[in-house]
N, C-alpha and C positions, 0 to 999 in steps of 0.2 A: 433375220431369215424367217424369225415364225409370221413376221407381220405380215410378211409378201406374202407364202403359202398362204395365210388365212384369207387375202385379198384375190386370188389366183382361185380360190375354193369357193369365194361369194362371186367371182365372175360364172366362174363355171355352173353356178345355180341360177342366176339371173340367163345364163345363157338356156338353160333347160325350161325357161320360163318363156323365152324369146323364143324359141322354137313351137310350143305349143300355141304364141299368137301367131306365126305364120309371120313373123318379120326379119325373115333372111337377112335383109341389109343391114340392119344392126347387128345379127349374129355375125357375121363375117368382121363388123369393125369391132365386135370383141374378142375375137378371134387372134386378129392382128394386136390387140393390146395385152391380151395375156403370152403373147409371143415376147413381145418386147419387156414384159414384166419377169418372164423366164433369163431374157438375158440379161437383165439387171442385178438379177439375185444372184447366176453365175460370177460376171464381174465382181459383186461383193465378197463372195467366197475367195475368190483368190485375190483381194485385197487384205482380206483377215487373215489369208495364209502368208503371206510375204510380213505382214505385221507382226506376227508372230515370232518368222523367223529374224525378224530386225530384235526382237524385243527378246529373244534367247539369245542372239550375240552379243548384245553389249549387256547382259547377265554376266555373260561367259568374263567378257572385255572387263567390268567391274570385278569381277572376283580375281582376276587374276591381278590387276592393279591394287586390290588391296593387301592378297597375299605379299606384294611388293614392300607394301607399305609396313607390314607386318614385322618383316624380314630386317627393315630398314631399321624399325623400334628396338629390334632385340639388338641389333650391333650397336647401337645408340649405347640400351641397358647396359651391355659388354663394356663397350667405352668406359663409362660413366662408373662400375664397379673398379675398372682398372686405374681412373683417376686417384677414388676413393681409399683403394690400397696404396696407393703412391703416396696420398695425403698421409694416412698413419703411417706408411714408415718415416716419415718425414718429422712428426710430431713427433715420433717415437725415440730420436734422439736424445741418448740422455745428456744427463748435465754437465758431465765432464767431457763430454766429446762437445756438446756445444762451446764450453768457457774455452777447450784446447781450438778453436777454430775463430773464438772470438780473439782470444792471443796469438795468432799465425799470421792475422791479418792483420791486427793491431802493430803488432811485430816487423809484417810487409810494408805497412803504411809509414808507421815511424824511419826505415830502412829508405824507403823512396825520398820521403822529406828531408832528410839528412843528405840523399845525395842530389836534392834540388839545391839546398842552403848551400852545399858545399862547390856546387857549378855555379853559383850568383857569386860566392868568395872570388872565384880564380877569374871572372870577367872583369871584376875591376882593373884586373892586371892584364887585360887582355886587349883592351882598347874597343875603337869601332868594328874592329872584322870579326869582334866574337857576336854579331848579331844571331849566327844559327846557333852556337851553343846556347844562347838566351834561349833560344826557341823550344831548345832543347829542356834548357830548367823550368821554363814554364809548363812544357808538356808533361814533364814528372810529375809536379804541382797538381796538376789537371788530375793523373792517375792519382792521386792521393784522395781527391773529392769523391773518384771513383770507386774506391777502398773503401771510405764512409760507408757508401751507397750499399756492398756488401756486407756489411757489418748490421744490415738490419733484416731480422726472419720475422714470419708471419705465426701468431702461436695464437690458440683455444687459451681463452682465459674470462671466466664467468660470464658463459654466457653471450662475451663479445670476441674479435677476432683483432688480435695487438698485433702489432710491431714491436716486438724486443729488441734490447741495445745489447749482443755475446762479448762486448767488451765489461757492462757491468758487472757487478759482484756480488750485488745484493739482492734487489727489486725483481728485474729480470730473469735470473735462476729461478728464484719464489716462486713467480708467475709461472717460468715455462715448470718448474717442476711440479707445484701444485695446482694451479690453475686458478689459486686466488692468493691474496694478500692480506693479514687480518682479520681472517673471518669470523671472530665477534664482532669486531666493530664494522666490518659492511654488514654484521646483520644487524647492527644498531641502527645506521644510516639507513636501512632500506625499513625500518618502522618508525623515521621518525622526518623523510622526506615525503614528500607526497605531492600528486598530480598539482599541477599548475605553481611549484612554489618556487623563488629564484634562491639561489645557491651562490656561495662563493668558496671555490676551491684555491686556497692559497697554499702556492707549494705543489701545484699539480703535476711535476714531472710528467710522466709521458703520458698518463690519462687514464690509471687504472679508476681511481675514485670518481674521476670526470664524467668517465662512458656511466659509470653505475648512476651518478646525477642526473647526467642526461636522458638516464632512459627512465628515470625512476619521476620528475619533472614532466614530461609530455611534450608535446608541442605546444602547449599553452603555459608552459615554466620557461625559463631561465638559468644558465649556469654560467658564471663567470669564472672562465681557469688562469689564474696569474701564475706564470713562470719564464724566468728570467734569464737560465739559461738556454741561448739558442739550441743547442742540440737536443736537448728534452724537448721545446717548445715545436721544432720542427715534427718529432715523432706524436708528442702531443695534436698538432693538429693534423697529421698524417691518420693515424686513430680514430678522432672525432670524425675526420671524412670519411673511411673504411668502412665507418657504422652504419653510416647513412644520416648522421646526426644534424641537425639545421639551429638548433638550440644553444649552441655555446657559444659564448664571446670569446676571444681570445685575446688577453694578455700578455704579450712579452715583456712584463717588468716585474721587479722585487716589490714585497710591499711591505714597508719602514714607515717610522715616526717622522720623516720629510721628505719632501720629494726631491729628485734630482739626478745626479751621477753619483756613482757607486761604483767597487770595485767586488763584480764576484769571486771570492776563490774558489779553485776548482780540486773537486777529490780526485786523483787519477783512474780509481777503482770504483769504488760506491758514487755512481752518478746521480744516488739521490742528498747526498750530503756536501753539496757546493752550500758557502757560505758567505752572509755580506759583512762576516771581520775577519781580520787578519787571525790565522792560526798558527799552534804552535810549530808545528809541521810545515815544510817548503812548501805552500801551491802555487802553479800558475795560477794567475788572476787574469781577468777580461773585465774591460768597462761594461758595465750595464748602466738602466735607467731602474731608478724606483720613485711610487707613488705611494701619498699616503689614502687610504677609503675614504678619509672625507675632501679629499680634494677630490679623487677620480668621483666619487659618487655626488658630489656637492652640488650639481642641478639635478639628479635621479629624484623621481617624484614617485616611485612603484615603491613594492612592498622588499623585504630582504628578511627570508624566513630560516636560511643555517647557512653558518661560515663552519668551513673544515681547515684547520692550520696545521700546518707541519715544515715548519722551515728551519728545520737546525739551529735551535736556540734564540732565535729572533724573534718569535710571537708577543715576547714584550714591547720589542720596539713596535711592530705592527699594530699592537692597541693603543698605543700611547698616540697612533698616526690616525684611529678608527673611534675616536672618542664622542663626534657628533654623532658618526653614525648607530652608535649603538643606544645612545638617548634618544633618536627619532625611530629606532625600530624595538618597539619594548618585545615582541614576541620571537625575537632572532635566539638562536639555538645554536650554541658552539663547541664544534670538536676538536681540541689543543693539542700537540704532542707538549708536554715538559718534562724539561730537561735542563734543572738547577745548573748543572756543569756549564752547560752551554749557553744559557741566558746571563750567565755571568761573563761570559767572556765576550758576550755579544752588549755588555755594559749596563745590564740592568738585570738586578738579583732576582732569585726567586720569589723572595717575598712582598719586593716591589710589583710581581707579575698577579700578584693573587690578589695584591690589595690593590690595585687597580681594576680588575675583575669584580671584586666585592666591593668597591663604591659604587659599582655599575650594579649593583643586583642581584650578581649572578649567588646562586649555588652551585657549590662544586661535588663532581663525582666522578669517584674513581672509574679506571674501565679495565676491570680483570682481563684480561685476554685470555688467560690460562683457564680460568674459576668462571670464563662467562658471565660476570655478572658485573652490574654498576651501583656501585656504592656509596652513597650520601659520608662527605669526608668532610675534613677544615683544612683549615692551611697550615695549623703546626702539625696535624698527623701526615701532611704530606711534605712540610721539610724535614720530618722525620724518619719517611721512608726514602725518600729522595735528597739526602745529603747534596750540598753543592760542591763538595769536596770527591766527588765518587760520581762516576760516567753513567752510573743510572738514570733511568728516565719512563716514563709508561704516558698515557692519553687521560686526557680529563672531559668529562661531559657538563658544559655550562647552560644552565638555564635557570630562568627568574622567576619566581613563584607568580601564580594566577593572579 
């Protein structure tokens, strides 16, 4: 608008100039042009004016869509607190109302099975027309798998988010009460794994040590979890996935002094103390397969920087089966459970366990759990405190001087 007036201003002077030369005929055709320059500048007024009001409506239209938006986040926030409450009362269940829920089921499951087994009995006497009752004991069967499926919660536990077993008795309680399992010795393990190094968790149950490997390794490590029985190994790798973890092998087998067939016994209660000898105690037993490390690992051409064991008295046999590999990797670091009791009945003593150990190199130390600390030991101060006659047992820290 100012440019036209200023243009409208220099006609209007050139025409005052045009008049005092006495050249009407051009004053008239300026005349006619600042006419038409007036109504140009009109039209652009109320082009500005309608611009205007377009450009305050959809002000209006945007505010009021975000108000919306607004409105939308806070219900969202509302949501998302109300979930948050759900989750801790959820957590919040304690222990004894868990294990009474983990036995209800246990209790319902066992009840179904018995009366699937006991419909498969009466069909034999039943001939060809008992086709639907079949149908029928298979469907029980089915609810029985389904019952499993029940018997597993989601629980906080260092860090990571588990699947617990409320049938166990041991492991599981631990976890969902404390939220760890041996917390000296994961805090051993998390200063003495490190980015990129491969692991081998033997005994890995459902995957508390595993997830700490896995996350404690990288994406550029390695974790190998052997375990042999199926229901561990299923929650095991249930876990491993939940985490988001890409890093783990998974093993479904025992790991002994030869490879093959095996029979696991199973604890009814402590799902971490199934075992590859016969006990003195009834268990069911399940076939398994076991390998020994230097068969499974016997083309592996990579590095093997800590082995974790914990297999109910077996880790004797397991070295007796890992004996190249512990001559090809001098820098490998291991953490034993022993248990004189148990390696004896698994048919090789404790002191056969140590001195196989100590051909190898290794230094033994203790690992206080109680007292926190790891203490440079031998192996008569530890058949001394660990009698093979008496159910004691604690973790040993192996590794071979520089």
């Amino acid at each position: 608008m100012l440019g036209l007036n200023s243009l409208a201003s220099a006609i209007r002077g050139s025409l005052w100039l045009v008049r005092r030369g006495g050249l009407r005929e051009r004053l008239d055709d300026l005349d006619q042009r600042v006419a038409a320059l007036d109504q140009r500048a009109v039209a652009l007024d109320q082009r500005t004016a309608t611009l205007e009001q377009l450009v305050d409506h959809r002000v209006e239209e945007l505010g009021s869509r975000f108000d919306l938006i607004l409105r939308e986040l806070h219900s969202v926030a509302n949501r998302l607190a109300q979930i948050e409450q759900g989750a801790a009362a959820v957590n919040a269940l304690d222990e004894k109302r868990w294990l009474e829920l983990g036995q209800r089921l246990e209790a319902s499951s066992r009840e179904s099975a018995g009366t699937a087994v006991r419909t498969e009995q009466r069909l034999s006497n039943i001939g060809d027309t008992a086709q639907g009752a079949h149908d029928r004991a298979y469907d029980t069967l089915r609810k029985v798998d389904q019952i499993d499926d029940l018997l597993r919660s989601r629980s906080r536990v260092f860090g990571h988010e588990m699947f617990l077993d409320p049938t166990d008795s041991i492991v599981s309680p631990m976890l969902l009460r404390d939220g760890y399992f041996e917390p000296y010795e994961t805090t051993l393990i998390e200063s003495e794994v490190k980015a990129g190094d491969v692991v081998l968790d033997i005994g890995a149950n459902i995957g508390y040590y595993t997830l700490i490997f896995a996350r404690l390794v990288g994406d550029h490590g390695r974790v190998y979890a052997f375990e042999p029985d199926p229901t561990n190994f299923r929650l095991l790798k249930k876990n491993v996935r939940a985490n988001g973890y890409h890093n783990v092998i998974f093993v479904n087998k025992a790991v002994a002094e030869v490879s093959g067939p095996l029979s696991l016994y199973l604890c009814p209660d402590n799902k971490g103390d199934h075992r590859i000898f016969a006990s003195e105690d009834d268990r069911d037993a399940i076939p398994i397969q076991a390998t020994t490390l230097d068969e499974y690992f016997a083309e592996y051409q990579g590095k093997i920087d800590f082995i974790k064991m914990d297999i109910q008295g077996s880790e004797g046999r397991a070295v007796r089966g890992m004996q190249k590999l512990l001559r090809r990797h001098h820098d490998v670091k291991i953490i034993t459970e022993f248990w004189p009791a148990g390696l004896l009945r698994s048919g090789i003593e404790a002191r056969e366990y140590l001195a196989d150990l100590d051909r190898q190199g290794f230094g033994l130390f203790r690992i206080d759990e109680d007292g926190e600390t790891t203490e440079s030991t031998t192996m008569e101060e530890l058949l001394s405190l660990y009698p093979d006659n008496r159910e004691d047992f604690g973790n040993l820290y192996c590794a071979r001087s520089a």
